[in-house]
C-alpha positions as CSV (number, residue, x, y, z in Angstrom):
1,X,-10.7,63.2,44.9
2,X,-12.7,67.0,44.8
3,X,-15.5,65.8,47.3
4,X,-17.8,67.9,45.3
5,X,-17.0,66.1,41.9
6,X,-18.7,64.0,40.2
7,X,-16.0,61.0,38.5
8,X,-18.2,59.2,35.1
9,X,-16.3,56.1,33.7
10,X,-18.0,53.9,31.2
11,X,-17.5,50.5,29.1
12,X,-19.6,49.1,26.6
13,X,-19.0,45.5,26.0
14,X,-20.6,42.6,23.6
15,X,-22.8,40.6,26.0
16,X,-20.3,37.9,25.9
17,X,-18.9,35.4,28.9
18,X,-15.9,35.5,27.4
19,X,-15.8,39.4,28.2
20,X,-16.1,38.8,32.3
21,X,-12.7,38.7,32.9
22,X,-12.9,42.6,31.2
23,X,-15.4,43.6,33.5
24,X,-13.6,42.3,36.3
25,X,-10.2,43.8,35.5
26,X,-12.2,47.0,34.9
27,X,-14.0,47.0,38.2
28,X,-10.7,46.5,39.8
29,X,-8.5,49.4,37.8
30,X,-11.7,51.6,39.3
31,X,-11.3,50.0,42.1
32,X,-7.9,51.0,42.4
33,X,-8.6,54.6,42.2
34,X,-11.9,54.4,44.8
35,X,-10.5,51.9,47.3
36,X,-6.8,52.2,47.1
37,X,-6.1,50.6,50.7
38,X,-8.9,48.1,50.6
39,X,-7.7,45.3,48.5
40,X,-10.5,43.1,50.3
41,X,-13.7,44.9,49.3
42,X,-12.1,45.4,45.4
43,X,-11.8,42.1,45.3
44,X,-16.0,42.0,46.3
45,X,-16.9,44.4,43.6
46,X,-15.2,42.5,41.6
47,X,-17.6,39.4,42.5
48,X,-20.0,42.0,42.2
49,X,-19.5,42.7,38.4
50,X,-18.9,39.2,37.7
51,X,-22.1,38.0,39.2
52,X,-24.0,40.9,37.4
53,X,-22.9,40.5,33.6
54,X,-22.7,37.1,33.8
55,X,-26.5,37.1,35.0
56,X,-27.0,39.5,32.0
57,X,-25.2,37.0,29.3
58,X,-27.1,34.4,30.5
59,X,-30.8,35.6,31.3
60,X,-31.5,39.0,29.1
61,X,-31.9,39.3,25.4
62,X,-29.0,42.1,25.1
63,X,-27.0,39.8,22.7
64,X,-30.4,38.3,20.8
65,X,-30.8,42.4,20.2
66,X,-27.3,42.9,18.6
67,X,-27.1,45.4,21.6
68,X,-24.2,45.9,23.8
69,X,-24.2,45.6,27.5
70,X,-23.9,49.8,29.3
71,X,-21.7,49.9,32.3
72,X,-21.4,53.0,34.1
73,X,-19.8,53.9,37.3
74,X,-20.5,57.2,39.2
75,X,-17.7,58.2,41.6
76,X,-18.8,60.4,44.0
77,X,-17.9,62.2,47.9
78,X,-20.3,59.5,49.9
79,X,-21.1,56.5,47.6
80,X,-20.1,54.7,44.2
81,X,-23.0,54.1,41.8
82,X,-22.4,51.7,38.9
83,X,-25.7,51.5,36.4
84,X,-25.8,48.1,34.1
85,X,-27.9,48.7,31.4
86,X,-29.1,45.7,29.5
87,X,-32.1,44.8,27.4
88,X,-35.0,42.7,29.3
89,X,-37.7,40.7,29.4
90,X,-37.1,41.5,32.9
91,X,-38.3,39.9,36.3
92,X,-41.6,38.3,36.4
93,X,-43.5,38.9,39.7
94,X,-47.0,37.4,40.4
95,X,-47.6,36.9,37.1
96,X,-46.8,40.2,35.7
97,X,-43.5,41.8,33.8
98,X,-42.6,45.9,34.0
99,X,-44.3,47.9,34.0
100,X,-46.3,46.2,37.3
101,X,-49.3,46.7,38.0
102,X,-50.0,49.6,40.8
103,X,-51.6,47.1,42.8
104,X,-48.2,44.8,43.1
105,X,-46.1,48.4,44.2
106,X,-45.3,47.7,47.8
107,X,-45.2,43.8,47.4
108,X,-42.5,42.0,48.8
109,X,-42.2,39.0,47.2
110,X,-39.3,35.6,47.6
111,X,-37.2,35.8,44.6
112,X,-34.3,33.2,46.1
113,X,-33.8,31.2,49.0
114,X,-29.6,30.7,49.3
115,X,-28.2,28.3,52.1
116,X,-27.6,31.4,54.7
117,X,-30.8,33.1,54.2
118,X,-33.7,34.6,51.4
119,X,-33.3,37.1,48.7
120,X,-36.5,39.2,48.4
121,X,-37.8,41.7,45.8
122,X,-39.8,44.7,46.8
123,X,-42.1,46.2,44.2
124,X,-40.7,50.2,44.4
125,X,-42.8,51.6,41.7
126,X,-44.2,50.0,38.6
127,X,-40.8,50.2,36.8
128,X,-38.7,49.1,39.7
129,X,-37.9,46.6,42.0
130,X,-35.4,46.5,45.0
131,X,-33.6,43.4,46.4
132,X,-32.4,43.0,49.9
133,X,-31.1,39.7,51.6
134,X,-32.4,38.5,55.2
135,X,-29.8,36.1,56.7
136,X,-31.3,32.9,58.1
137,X,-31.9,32.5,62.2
138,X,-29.0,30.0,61.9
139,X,-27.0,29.0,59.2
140,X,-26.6,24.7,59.0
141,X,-24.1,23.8,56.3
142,X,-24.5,20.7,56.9
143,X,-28.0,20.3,55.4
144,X,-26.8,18.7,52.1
145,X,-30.4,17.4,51.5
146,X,-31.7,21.6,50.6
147,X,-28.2,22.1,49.0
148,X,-29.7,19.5,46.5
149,X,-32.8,21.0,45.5
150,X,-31.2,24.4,45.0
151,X,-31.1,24.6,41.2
152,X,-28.1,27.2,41.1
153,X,-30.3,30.0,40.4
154,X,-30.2,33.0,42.2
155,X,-27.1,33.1,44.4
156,X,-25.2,35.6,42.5
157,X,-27.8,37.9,43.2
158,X,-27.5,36.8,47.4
159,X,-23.7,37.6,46.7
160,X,-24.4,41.0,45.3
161,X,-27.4,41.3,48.2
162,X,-24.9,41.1,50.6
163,X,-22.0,43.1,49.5
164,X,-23.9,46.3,48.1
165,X,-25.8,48.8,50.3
166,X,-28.5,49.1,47.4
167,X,-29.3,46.7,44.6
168,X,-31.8,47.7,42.2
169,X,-33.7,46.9,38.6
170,X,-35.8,49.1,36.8
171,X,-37.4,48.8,33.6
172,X,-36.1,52.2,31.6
173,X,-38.7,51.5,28.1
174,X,-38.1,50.3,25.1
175,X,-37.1,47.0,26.3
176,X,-34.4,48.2,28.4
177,X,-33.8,47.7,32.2
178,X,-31.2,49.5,34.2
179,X,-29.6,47.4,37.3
180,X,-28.2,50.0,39.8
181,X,-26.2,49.0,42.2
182,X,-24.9,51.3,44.9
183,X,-21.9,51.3,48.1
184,X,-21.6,53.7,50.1
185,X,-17.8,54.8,50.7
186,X,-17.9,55.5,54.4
187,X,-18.6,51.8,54.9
């Protein structure tokens, strides 16, 4: 690939579960073409895309809308930038949906504790939010007693934490949010 191109592939899809096994099979014929010799990592961005439109079917309004769900992948010489467009309510923090208040911008708040560690949410700007994932001191699988309170919630985004250099949600207007979610090809 031109190291100073810029690749653009897009899908538009009903917001649908049965279309996940589409997303999948689309990440992984992109996959293909960006990762050739790392069968191991497309498989991740494949988890990747699952875990991100199923959270879209299930938690935003895109189908209530009659809109479809925007994917778009940006090849390019140092990273690979897929954009997920959907249409909100969006993530409530402290009380408050985007736009946030200035005074939240900064705030780093829980948004999931998973059985290896904590997903958290950093207020970027009052359209955006960024997740990271901060793996527990010590990992104890055998603490079946917090596996049973976990309501299922939140571990896709742990899996998408964890794989992905940068994961992202912003509030675009209109009722639209954009999740970008970004690896870095050097890694």
């Amino acid at each position: 690939m031109d190291s100073a191109k810029k690749q653009i592939i897009r899908l538009h899809i009903p917001s649908e579960i049965k279309y996940t096994k589409l997303v999948e099979d689309f990440m992984n014929s992109s996959g293909q073409y960006i990762y050739p010799d790392n069968e191991p990592l497309r498989h991740k961005m494949c988890a990747v895309m699952n875990e991100v439109f199923t959270n879209i079917v299930r938690h935003s309004n895109t189908s209530k809308v009659d809109e479809l769900v925007r994917i778009q992948m940006e090849i390019g010489a140092k990273a690979f930038l897929i954009s997920i467009y959907d249409h909100g309510p969006g993530i409530e923090i402290k009380g408050s949906l985007p736009p946030y208040d200035k005074s939240l911008v900064g705030e780093k708040v829980e948004f999931r504790k998973v059985i290896d560690g904590t997903v958290y949410m950093t207020v970027v700007n009052p359209y955006s939010v960024s997740f990271s994932f901060e793996a527990a001191e010590e990992s104890n699988f055998d603490k079946f007693d917090e596996l049973e309170e976990m309501d299922g919630h939140g571990f896709g985004i742990s899996i998408v934490t964890k794989i992905m250099d940068s994961v992202s949600y912003s509030y675009v207007g209109d009722g639209k949010f954009d999740w970008q979610i970004i690896k870095n090809l050097d890694t």
